[in-house]
C-alpha positions, 0 to 999 in steps of 0.5 A, a space after each residue: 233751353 236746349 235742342 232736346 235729345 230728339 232735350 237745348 235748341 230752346 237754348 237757355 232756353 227750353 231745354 236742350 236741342 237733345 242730341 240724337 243725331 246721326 252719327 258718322 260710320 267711323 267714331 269720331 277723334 277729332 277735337 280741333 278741325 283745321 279750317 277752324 282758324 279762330 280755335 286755338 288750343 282746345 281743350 275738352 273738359 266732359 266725357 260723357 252724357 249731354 252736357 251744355 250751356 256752360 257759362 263763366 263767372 264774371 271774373 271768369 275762372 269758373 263756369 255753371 253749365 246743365 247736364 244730363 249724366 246717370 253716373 253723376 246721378 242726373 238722370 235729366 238737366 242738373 246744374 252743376 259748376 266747376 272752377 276752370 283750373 281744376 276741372 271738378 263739376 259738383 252738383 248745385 241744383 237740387 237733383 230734382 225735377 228738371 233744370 236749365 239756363 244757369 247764369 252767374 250773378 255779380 259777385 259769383 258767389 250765386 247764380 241763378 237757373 230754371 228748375 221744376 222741382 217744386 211740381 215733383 222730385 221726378 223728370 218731368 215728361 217728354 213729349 211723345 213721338 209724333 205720327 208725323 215724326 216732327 220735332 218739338 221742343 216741351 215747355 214745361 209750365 211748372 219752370 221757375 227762375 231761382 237764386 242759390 248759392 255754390 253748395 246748392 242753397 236755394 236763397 230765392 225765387 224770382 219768378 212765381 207767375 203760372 206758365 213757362 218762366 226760364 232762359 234767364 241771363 244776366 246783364 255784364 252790368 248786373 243791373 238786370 235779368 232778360 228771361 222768356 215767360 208764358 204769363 201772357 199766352 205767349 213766349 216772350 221776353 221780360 226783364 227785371 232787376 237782379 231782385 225779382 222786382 220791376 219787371 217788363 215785357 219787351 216783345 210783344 209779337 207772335 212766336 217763340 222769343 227766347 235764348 236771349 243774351 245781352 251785349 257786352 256793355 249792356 246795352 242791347 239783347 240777341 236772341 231767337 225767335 219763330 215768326 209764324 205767318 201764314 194761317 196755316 203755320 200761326 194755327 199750328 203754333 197756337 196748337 202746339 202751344 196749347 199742348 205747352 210744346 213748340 216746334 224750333 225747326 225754323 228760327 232766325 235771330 233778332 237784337 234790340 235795345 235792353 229795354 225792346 226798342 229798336 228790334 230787327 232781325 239779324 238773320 233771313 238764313 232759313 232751318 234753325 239759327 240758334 244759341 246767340 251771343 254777342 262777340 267780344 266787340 259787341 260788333 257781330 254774334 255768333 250762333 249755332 245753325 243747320 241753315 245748310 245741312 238742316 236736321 241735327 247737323 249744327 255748326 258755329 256761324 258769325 256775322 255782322 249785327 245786320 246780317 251781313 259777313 257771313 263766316 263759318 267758325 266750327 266744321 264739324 260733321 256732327 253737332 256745335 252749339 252754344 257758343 259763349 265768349 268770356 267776360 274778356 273774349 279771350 276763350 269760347 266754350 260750346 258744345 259739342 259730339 265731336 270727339 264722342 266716339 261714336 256715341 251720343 254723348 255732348 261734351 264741353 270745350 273750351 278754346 283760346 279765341 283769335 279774332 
């Protein structure tokens, strides 16, 4: 799901890492910064309330991505989908409850999201403000995982489980779906077949896993995840938890193989390290993270599977995040405020990927 509008840091997650951040005097123009040398030619495709999440078809000329956008009616998390040579989002979830983390099923004529319309037509909740002023992400039990097709038709639950079941993604091989389930007390990652059936747990620690994305030959998975420790931070997990809550201030990524074996963790960067994906080579993973400024201002980062090789990708004064490859890692769509002027809107942009 998504870092909240303070709605998808639990990127595909939890829903969004809602946006509200502080914003630069001047309103922001730019669309492409020049220390970004693996951008070329980008282009932005919104114009207008939070829009994130954006994955492409298999055969990559479309993309199904989550928005929050009153003049599209979506007065919280809708998927919508558009083909990639005519830019025309229409809506293909329900228009009730709130949804998120859609992914495209092979074939692209169906794809799979989260939604909790059947617990009510309206948004659910927010958490309220905290007195300590903290941010935390909602994990909301009544989220199931769901087929449709292109006009919107539900043909399938996947998940039908009480607690939390969302942030699925589907393997480039189309064999199987990782997605993050509360069915056991805890957020963890599962797995199943594309049909709902044969599904296994694959981590089984303490802490958020969640967000978690495949490599492209389908053969390990990245994602994020919390590790609490001490006494102090694992009570105030379980807490939290209890209220169907988590705090995502401090996250850092793991991979391992697609059945859980072999897990390490990639990143020991401190702050909120974020949305992963596996680059094109399936050799390192980009993300989003605040390791160095903390708060809302987020940046796209790289490195190498052990951590190591460290680049930053985007310069942005404001917020990048999810950050998606095509099938043949020729272009990377992510999120974004810049370019917002001055507001809090999050846009999508697509760009040409140099290695």
């Amino acid at each position: 799901m998504i870092f909240q509008k303070p709605h998808r840091l639990i990127a595909c997650a939890i829903v969004m890492f809602s946006v509200n951040i502080a914003l630069p005097v001047v309103p922001d123009s730019t669309i492409h910064y020049p220390q970004e040398r693996h951008l070329n030619n980008i282009r932005q495709l919104t114009f207008g309330g939070d829009n994130a999440e954006a994955y492409f078809s298999f055969s990559q000329n479309g993309i199904v991505f989550q928005a929050t956008n009153p003049a599209w009616n979506a007065s919280c998390d809708q998927i919508f989908y558009s083909r990639l040579d005519s830019f025309q989002p229409v809506l293909v979830s329900t228009g009730k409850g709130r949804t998120t983390c859609s992914y495209f099923l092979p074939g692209d004529s169906t794809f799979l999201y989260a939604s909790t319309h059947e617990s009510g037509d309206a948004c659910p909740p927010k958490p309220a403000p905290r007195a300590d002023h903290k941010y935390v992400w909602p994990v909301y039990d009544s989220f199931d995982i769901y087929v449709a097709d292109l006009k919107g038709k539900i043909l399938k639950k996947l998940t039908d489980s009480p607690g939390y079941d969302a942030e699925a993604t589907v393997s480039p091989k189309g064999d199987r779906i990782v997605f993050t389930s509360m069915r056991n007390g805890d957020l963890e990652l599962y797995t199943m077949k594309i049909d709902g059936s044969d599904v296994k747990q694959i981590t089984h620690e303490l802490g958020y896993d969640g967000g978690a994305f495949f490599s492209p030959d389908g053969t390990r998975l990245v994602f994020r995840a919390s590790r609490p420790k001490s006494a102090e931070e694992i009570q105030v997990y379980k807490d939290l938890l209890s209220q169907h809550e988590v705090m995502p201030t401090n996250m850092e990524l793991f991979v391992c193989n697609a059945d859980g074996s072999d897990l390490k963790q990639v990143t020991h960067l401190g702050g909120a390290n974020w949305a992963p994906f596996f680059s094109p080579d399936g050799k390192k993973i980009i993300f989003s993270s605040n390791h160095i400024t903390r708060g809302f201002h987020f940046n796209l980062w790289m490195c190498n599977l052990d951590g190591t090789g460290l680049e930053q990708i985007t310069f942005d004064p404001v917020f990048d995040a999810f950050p998606v490859f095509s099938p043949d890692g020729t272009k990377l769509i992510f999120s974004s405020n810049r370019n917002n002027g001055g507001t809090h809107n999050t846009n999508l942009f697509i760009a040409d990927w140099k290695p």
